[in-house]
Residue frames as a rotation matrix with the C-alpha (Angstrom) as fourth column:
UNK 1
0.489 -0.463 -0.739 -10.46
-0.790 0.124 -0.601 15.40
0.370 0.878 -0.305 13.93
UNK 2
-0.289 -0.904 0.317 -9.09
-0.950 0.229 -0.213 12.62
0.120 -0.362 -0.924 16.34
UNK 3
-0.220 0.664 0.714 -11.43
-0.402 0.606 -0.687 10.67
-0.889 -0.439 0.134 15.93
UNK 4
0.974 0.165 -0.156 -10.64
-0.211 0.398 -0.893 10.21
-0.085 0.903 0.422 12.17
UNK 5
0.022 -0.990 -0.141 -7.18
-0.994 -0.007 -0.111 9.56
0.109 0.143 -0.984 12.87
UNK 6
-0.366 -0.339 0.866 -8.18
-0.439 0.884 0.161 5.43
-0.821 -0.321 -0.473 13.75
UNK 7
0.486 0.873 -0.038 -9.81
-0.072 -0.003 -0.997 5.42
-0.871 0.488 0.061 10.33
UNK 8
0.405 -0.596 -0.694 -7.21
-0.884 -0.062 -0.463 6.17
0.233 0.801 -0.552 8.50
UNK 9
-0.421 -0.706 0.569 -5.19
-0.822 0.562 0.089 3.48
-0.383 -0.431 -0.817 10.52
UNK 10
0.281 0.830 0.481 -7.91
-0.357 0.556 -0.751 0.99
-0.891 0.039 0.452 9.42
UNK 11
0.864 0.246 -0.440 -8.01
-0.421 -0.127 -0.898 1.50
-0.277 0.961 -0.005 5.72
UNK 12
-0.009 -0.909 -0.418 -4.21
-0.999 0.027 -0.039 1.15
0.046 0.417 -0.908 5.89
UNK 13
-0.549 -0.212 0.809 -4.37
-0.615 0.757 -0.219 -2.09
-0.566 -0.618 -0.546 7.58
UNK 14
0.150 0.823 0.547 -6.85
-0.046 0.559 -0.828 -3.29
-0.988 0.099 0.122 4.96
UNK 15
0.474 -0.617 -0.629 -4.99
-0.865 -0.194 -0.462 -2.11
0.163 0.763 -0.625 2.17
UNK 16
-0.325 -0.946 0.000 -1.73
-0.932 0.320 -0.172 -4.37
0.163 -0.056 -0.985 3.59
UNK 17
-0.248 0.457 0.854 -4.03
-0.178 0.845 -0.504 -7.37
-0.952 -0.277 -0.128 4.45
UNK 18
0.734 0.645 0.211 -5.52
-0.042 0.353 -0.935 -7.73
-0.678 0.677 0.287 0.89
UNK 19
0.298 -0.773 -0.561 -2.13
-0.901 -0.033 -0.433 -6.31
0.316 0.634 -0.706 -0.81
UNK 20
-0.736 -0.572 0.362 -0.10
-0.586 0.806 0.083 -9.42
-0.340 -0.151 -0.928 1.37
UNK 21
-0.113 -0.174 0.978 -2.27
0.023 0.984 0.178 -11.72
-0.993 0.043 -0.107 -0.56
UNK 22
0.922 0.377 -0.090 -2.46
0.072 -0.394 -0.916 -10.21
-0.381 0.838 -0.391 -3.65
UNK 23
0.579 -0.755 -0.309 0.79
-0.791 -0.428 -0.436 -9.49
0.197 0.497 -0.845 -4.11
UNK 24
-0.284 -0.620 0.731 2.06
-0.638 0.692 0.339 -12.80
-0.716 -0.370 -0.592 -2.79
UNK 25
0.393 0.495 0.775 -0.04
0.312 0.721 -0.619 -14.44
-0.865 0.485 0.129 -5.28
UNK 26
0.988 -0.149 -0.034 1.22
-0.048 -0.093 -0.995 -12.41
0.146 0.984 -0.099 -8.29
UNK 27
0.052 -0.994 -0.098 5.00
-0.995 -0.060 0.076 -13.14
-0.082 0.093 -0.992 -6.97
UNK 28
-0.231 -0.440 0.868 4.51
-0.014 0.893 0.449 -16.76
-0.973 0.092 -0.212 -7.09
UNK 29
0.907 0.162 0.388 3.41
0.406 -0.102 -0.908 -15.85
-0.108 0.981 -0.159 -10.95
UNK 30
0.908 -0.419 0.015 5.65
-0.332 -0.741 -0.584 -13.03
0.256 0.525 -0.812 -12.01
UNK 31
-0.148 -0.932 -0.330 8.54
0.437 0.237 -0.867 -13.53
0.887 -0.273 0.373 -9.48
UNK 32
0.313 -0.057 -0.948 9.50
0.942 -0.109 0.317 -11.89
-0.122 -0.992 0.020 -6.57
UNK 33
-0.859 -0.510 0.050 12.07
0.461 -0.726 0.511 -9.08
-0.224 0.462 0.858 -8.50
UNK 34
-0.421 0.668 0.614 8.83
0.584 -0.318 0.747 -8.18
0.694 0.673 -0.256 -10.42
UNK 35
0.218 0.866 0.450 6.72
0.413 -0.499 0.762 -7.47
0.884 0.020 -0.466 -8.06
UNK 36
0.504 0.231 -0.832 8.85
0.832 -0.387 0.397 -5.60
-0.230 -0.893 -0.387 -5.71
UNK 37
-0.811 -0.551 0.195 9.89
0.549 -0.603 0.579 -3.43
-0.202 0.577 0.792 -8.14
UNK 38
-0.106 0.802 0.588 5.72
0.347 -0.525 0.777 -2.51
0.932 0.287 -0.223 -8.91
UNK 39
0.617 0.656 -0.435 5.23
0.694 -0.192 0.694 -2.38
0.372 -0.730 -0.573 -5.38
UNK 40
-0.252 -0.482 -0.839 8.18
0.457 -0.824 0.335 0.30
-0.853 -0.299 0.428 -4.09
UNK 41
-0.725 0.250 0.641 6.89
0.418 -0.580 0.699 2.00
0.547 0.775 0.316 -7.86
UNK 42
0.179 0.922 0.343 3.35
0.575 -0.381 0.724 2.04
0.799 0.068 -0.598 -6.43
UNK 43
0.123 -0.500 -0.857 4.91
0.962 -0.154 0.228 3.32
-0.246 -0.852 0.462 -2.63
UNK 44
-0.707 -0.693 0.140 6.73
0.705 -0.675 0.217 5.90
-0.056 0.252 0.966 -4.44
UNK 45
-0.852 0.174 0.493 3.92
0.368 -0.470 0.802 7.56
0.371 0.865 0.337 -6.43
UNK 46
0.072 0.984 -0.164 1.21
0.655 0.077 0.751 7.18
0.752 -0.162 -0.639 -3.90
UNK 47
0.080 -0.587 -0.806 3.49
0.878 -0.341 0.336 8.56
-0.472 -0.734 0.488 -1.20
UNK 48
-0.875 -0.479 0.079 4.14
0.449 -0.738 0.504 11.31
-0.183 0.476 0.860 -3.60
UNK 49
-0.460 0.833 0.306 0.71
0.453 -0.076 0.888 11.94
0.764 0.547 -0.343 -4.55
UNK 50
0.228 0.487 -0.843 -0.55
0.806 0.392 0.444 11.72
0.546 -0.781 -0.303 -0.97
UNK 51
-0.386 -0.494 -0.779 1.56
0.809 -0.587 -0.029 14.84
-0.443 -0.641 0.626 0.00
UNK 52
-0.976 0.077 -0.202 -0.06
-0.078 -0.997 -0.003 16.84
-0.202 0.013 0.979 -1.75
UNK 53
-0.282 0.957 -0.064 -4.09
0.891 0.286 0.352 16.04
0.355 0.042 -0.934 -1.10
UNK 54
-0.832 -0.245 0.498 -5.80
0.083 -0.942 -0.325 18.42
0.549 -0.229 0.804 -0.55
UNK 55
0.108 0.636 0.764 -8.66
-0.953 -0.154 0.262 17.28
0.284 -0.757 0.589 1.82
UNK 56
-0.346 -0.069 0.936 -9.28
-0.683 0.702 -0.201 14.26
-0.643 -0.709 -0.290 4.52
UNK 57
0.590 0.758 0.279 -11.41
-0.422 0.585 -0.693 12.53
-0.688 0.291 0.665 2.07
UNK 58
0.691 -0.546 -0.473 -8.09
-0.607 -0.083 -0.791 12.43
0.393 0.834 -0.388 -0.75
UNK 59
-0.273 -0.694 0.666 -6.09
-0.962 0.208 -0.177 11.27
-0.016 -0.689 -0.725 2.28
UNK 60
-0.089 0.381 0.920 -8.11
-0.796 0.528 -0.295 8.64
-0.598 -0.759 0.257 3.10
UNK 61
0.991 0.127 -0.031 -8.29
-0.099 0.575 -0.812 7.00
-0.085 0.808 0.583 -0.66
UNK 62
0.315 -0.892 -0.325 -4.82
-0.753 -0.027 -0.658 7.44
0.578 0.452 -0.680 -1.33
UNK 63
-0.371 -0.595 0.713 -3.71
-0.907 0.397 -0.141 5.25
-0.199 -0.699 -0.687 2.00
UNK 64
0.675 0.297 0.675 -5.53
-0.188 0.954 -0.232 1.92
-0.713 0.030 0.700 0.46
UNK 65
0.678 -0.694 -0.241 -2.63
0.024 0.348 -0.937 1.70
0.735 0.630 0.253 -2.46
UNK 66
0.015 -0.874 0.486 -0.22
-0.839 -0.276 -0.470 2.52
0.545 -0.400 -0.737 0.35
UNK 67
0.222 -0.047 0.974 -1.53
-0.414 0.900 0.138 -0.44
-0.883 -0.434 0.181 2.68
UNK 68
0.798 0.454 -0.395 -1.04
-0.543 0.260 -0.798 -2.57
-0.260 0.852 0.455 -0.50
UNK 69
0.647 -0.763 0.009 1.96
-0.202 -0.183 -0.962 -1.73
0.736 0.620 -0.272 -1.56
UNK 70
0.021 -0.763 0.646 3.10
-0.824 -0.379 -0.422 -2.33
0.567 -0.523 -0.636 1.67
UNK 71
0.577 -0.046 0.816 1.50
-0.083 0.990 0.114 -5.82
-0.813 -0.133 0.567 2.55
UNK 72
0.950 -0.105 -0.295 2.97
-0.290 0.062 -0.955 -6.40
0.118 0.993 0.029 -0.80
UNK 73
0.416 -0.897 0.150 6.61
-0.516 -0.368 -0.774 -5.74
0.749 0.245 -0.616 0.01
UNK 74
0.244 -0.088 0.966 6.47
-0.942 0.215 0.257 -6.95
-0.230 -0.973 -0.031 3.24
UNK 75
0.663 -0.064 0.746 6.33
0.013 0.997 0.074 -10.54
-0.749 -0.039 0.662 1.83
UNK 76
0.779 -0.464 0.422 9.17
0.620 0.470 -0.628 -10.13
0.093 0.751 0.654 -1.25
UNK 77
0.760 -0.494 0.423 11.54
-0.643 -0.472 0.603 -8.94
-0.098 -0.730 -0.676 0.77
UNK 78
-0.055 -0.731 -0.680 15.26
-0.450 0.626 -0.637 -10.99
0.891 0.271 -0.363 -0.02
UNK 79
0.864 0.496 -0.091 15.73
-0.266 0.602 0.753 -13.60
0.428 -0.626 0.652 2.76
């Protein structure tokens, strides 16, 4: 099983790479308010979801909205 533990790290990291430009691209549309309000929404629910999978394979889908949501935020953050 430790050997799926740098997988998971992956996926996240690809999530947050594709989310920071996705989500930078739909804040210079929407705003900034907007779309860190979807992204700590999506955070919330996936995070919530995610606790209760119920195998490795659930785990492992669920952490690409989390990387997202978290490149996401990372960049509409207040300055």
């Amino acid at each position: 099983m430790k050997t799926l533990v740098p997988l998971t790290k992956s996926i996240f990291y690809v999530g947050k790479l594709v989310g920071a430009y996705l989500f930078g691209w739909i804040s210079d549309k929407y705003g900034r308010k907007l779309t860190l309000l979807v992204t700590m929404a999506i955070q919330f629910i996936g995070s919530l979801i995610q606790s209760f999978s119920v195998n490795f394979a659930m785990y492992v889908v669920l952490r690409v909205p989390l990387g997202l949501a978290s490149g996401g935020k990372l960049l509409n953050k207040r300055k």
